[in-house]
C-alpha positions as CSV (number, residue, x, y, z in Angstrom):
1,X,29.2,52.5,99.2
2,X,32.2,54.1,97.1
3,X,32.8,54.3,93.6
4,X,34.1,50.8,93.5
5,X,31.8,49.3,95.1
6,X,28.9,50.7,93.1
7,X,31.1,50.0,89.6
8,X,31.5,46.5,90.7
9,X,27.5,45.9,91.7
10,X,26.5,47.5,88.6
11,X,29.1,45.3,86.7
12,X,28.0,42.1,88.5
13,X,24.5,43.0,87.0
14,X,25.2,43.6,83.9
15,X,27.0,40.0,83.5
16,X,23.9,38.5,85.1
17,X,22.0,40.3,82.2
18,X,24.7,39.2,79.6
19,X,24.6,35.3,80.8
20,X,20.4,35.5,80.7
21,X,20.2,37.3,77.0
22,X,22.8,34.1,76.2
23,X,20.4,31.6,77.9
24,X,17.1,33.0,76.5
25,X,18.8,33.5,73.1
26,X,20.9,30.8,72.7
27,X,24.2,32.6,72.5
28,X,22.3,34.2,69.2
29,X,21.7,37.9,68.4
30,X,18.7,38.3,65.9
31,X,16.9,40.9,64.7
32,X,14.2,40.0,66.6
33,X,12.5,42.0,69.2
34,X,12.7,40.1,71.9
35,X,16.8,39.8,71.4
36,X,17.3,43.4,70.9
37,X,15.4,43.9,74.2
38,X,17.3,41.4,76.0
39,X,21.2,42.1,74.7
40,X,20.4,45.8,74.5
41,X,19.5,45.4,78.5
42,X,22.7,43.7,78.9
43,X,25.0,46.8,77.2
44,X,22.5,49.4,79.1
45,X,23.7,47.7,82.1
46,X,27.4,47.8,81.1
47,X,27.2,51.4,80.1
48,X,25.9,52.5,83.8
49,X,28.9,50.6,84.9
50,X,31.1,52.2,82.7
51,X,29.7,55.8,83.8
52,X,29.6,55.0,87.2
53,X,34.0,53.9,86.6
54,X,34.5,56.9,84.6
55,X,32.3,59.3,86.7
56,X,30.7,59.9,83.6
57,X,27.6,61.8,82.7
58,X,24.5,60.7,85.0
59,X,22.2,61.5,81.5
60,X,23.9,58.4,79.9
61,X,23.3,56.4,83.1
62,X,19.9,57.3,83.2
63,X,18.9,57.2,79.8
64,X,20.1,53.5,79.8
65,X,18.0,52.9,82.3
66,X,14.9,54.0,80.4
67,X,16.1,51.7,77.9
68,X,15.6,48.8,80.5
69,X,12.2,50.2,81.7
70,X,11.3,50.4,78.2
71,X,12.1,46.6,77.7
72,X,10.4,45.9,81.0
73,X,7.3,48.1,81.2
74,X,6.5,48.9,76.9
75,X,7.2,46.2,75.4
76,X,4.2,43.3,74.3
77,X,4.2,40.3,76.6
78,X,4.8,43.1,79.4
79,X,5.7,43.4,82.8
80,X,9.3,42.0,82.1
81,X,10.0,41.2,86.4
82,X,13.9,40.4,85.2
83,X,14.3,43.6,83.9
84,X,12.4,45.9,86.5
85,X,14.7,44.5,88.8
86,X,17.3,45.7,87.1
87,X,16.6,48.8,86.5
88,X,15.0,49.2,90.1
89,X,18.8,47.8,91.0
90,X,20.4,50.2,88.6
91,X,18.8,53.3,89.8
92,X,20.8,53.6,93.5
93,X,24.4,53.0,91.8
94,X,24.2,55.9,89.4
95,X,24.9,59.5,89.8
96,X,21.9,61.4,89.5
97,X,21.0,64.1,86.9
98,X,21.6,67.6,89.0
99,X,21.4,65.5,92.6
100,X,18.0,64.6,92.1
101,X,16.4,61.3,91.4
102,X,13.1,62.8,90.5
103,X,14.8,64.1,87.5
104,X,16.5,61.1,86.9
105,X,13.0,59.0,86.8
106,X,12.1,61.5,84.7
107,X,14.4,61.0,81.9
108,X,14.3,57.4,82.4
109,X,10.7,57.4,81.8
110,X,11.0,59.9,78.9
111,X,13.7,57.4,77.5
112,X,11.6,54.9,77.4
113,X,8.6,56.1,75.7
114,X,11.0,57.9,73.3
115,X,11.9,54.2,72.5
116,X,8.3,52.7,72.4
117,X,7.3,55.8,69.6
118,X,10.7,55.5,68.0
119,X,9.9,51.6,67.5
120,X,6.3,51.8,66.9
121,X,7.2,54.4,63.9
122,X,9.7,52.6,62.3
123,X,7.7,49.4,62.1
């Protein structure tokens, strides 16, 4: 699949993340976990479609992703299914960090602990 292609399906996901944080928060944007989790996985999905447009860094791609496994995987209430999916449907439209998805996962997963300590120390 080209470059379009990809941009498009990552697009396409990140609208279906954008209508579902409107459902689930009524069109509102608290401070409240679960919202921040929610939009946040909406804009992570739009800025993997951005870098996959723009050819841009695969760091940014990746480290959004880690923001979505961080909202599906570390967060209380946890697994989040909606939001594996998305990352797991993420992960073959980026570029990848140096060719290789290992390192990719790596800093994904790195992201998203970063977030769960960065969280858990300013509350």
């Amino acid at each position: 699949m080209g470059k379009t292609g990809r941009t498009a399906v990552a697009a396409f996901d990140a609208a279906v993340m954008a209508v579902a944080a409107y459902v689930e928060t009524g069109g509102h944007f608290a401070l409240a976990p679960a919202d921040i989790v929610l939009w946040g996985s909406a804009v992570a999905a739009a800025i993997c479609a951005l870098v996959i447009f723009i050819a841009g860094s695969p760091l940014i791609a990746w480290a959004a992703i880690g923001y979505v496994l961080f909202g599906a995987l570390l967060t209380p209430g946890g697994p989040q299914w909606p939001l594996v999916a998305l990352a797991a449907a993420l992960m073959p439209l980026v570029p990848r960090p140096g060719g290789s998805v290992w390192m990719g996962l790596s800093l994904a997963f790195l992201v998203a602990l970063g977030v769960r300590f960065a969280i858990t120390a300013l509350l």
